[in-house]
C-alpha positions in Angstrom: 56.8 -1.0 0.7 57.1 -1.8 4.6 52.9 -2.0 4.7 51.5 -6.0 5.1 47.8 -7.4 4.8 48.3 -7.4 8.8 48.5 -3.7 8.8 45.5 -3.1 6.7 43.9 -5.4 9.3 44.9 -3.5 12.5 43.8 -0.4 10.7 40.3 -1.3 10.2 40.1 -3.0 13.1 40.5 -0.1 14.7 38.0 2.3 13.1 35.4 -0.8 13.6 36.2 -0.3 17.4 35.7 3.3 17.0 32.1 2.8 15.7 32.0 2.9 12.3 29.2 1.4 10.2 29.6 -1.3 8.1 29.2 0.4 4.6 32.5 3.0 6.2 34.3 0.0 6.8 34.2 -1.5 3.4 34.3 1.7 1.7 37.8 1.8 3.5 38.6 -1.8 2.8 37.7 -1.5 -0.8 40.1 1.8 -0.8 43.0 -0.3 0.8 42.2 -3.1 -1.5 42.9 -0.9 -4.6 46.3 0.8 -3.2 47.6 -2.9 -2.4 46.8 -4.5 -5.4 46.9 -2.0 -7.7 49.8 0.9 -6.7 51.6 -1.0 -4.0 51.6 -4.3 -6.1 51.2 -6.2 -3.0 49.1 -9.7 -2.6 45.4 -9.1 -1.3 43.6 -11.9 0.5 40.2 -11.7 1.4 40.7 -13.8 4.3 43.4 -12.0 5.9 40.9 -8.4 5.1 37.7 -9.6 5.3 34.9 -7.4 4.7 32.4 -6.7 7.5 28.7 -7.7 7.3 25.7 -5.4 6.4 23.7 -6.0 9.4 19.7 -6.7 8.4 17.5 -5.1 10.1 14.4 -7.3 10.8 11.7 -5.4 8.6 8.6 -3.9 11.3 5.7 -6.3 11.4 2.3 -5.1 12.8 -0.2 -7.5 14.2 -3.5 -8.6 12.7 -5.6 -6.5 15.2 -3.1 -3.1 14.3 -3.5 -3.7 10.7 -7.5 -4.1 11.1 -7.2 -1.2 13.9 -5.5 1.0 11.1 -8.3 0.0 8.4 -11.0 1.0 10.4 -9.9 4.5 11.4 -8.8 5.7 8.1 -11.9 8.0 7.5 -11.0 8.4 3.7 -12.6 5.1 1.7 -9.5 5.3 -1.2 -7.1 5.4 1.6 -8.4 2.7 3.7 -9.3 0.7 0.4 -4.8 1.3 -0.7 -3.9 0.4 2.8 -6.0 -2.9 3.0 -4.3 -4.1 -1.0 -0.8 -3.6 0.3 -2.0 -5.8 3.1 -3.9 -8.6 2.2 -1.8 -9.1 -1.0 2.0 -8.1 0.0 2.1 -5.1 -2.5 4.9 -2.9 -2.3 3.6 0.6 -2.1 5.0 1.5 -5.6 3.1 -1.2 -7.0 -0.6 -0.5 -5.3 -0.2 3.0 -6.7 0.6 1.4 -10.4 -2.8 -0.9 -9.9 -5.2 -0.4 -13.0 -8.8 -1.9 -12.7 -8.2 -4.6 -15.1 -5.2 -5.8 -12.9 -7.8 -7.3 -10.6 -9.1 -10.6 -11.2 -12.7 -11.5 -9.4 -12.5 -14.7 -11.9 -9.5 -16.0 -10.1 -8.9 -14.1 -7.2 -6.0 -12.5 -7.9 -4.0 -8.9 -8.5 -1.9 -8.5 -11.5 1.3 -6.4 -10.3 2.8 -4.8 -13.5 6.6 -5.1 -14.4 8.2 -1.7 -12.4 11.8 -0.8 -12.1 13.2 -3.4 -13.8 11.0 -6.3 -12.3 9.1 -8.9 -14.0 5.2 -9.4 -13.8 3.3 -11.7 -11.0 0.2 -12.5 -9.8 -0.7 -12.4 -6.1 -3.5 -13.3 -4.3 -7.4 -11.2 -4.0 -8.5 -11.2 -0.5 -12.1 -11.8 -0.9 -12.7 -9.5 2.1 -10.3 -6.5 0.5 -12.4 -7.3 -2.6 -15.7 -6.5 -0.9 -13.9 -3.2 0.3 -12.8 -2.2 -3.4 -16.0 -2.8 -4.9 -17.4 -0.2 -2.4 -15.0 2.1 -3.4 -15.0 1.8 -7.4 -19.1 2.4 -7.0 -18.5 5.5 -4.6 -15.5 6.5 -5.7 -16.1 7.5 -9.3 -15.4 4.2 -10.8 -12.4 4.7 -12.5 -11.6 2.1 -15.4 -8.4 2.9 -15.6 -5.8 3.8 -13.2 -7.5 1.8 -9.8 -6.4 5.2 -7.3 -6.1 7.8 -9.8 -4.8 11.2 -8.1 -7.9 13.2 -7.2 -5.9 16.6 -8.2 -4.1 15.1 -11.7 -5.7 12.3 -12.5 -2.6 10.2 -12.7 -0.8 8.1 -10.2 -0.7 8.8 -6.4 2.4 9.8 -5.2 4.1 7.2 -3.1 5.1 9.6 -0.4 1.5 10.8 -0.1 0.4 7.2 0.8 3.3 7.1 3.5 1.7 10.3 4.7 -2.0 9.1 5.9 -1.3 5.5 6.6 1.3 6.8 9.2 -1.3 9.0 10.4 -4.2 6.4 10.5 -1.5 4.6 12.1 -1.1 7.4 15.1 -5.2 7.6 14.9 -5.3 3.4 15.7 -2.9 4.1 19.0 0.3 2.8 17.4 3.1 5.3 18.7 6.4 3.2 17.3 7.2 4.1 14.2 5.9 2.3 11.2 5.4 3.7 7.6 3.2 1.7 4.7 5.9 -1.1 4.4 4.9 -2.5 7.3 2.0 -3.7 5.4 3.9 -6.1 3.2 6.2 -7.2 5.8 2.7 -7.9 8.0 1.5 -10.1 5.0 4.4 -12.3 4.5 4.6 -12.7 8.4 1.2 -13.7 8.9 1.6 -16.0 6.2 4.2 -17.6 8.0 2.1 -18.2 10.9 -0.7 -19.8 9.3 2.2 -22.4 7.9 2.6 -21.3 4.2 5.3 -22.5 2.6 8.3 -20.0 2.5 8.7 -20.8 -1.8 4.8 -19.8 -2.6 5.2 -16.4 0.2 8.3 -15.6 -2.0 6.3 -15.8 -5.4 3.5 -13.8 -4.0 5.9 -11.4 -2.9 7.7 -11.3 -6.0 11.5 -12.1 -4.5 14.0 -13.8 -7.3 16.4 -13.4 -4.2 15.1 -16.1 -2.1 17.3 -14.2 1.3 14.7 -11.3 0.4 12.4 -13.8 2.3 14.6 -15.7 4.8 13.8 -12.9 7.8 10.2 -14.6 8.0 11.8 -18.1 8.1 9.0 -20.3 10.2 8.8 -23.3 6.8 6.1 -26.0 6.8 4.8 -27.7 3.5 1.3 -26.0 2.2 1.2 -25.4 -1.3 0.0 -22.6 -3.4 -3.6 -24.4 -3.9 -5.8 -22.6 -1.0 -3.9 -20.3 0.3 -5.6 -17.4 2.1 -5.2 -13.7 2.4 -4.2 -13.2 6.6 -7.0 -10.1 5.8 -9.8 -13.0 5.2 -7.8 -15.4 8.2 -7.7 -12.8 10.8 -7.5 -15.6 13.4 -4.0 -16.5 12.5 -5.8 -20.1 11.9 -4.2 -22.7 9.2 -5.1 -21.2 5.7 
């Protein structure tokens, strides 16, 4: 065959010009990869081909006075009590929905987030403010003893798409008009962390990264240690923890 690594190049060089994401790009690479090595018989360098970079997106962070703002205005007392746990502990929404009453700690302060989808138990920290506003709602809200935020029409576990639904609408009720869903909660905790100087190791424990670039977009390091650290919810100042 006439065709050199040079040609591959050119080729994707050109359909990057034309616009084409990232994930295109090295779908074609790895496409042209396989007829080289494997049909053609020709050498592949990864050097010559490189493959284009995923670009990250830097995950939406809300400040301390939008995440109070959206707290207040959420009328329903099990919504605003979800919305302020994925906050002041970095839950993922998945995981606030999986909560069960004896995952919470008032002994040691902290949440219990179960093993899901293939990941492996942690502890995170209990906001002693978010556990003022969880008590209210266990003694007016049925007290469940099982599941923490049981369905109100099953019984069984919220659905995760119906906890997107009213914290973007508390969301639009507290004046925020760019969008945001319930993520925003967990990337607001890890941020604010960050700016009270909490050690980027101890942020990626509490959020439960084994990837340690999960947690490089909040990169700001000083040297705190686990020992003391506060909930942003109960340090709404932004003050050292």
């Amino acid at each position: 065959s006439d065709l050199t690594l040079e040609d591959a190049e050119s080729f994707l060089t050109a359909k990057r010009l034309e616009g084409r994401s990232p994930e295109t790009h090295n779908h074609y690479r790895s496409a042209i990869k396989f007829l080289y090595k494997k049909v053609l018989k020709i050498l592949w360098d990864d050097d010559t081909v490189p493959a284009m970079k995923r670009e990250r997106n830097l995950p939406a962070v809300l400040s301390r006075d939008e995440i109070n703002a959206i707290i207040d205005v959420t009328p329903n007392l099990k919504h605003k009590a979800i919305i302020a746990t994925m906050y002041s502990s970095g839950l993922r929404v998945s995981e606030v929905v999986h909560l069960h009453y004896d995952d919470i700690s008032r002994t040691n302060m902290t949440i219990h987030v179960r093993e899901t989808k293939g990941r492996i138990d942690r502890y995170t920290i209990l906001s002693q403010k978010n556990l003022d506003l969880l008590t209210e709602y266990w003694y007016k809200c049925g007290r469940p003893k099982d599941i923490l935020f049981p369905s109100s029409w099953s019984g069984g576990y919220l659905d995760i798409a119906s906890v997107n639904q009213f914290f973007k609408k508390s969301a639009k009720l507290a004046g925020i008009n760019r969008h945001v869903s319930s993520h925003a909660c967990r990337h607001s905790f890890a941020s604010h962390l960050f700016e009270s100087g909490t050690d980027i190791k101890y942020i990626q424990s509490l959020l439960g990264h084994v990837d340690p670039r999960s947690t490089d977009v909040y990169l700001h390091v000083s040297n705190k240690t686990l020992l003391g650290i506060r909930s942003p919810f109960d340090n709404p100042e932004g003050g050292e923890s």
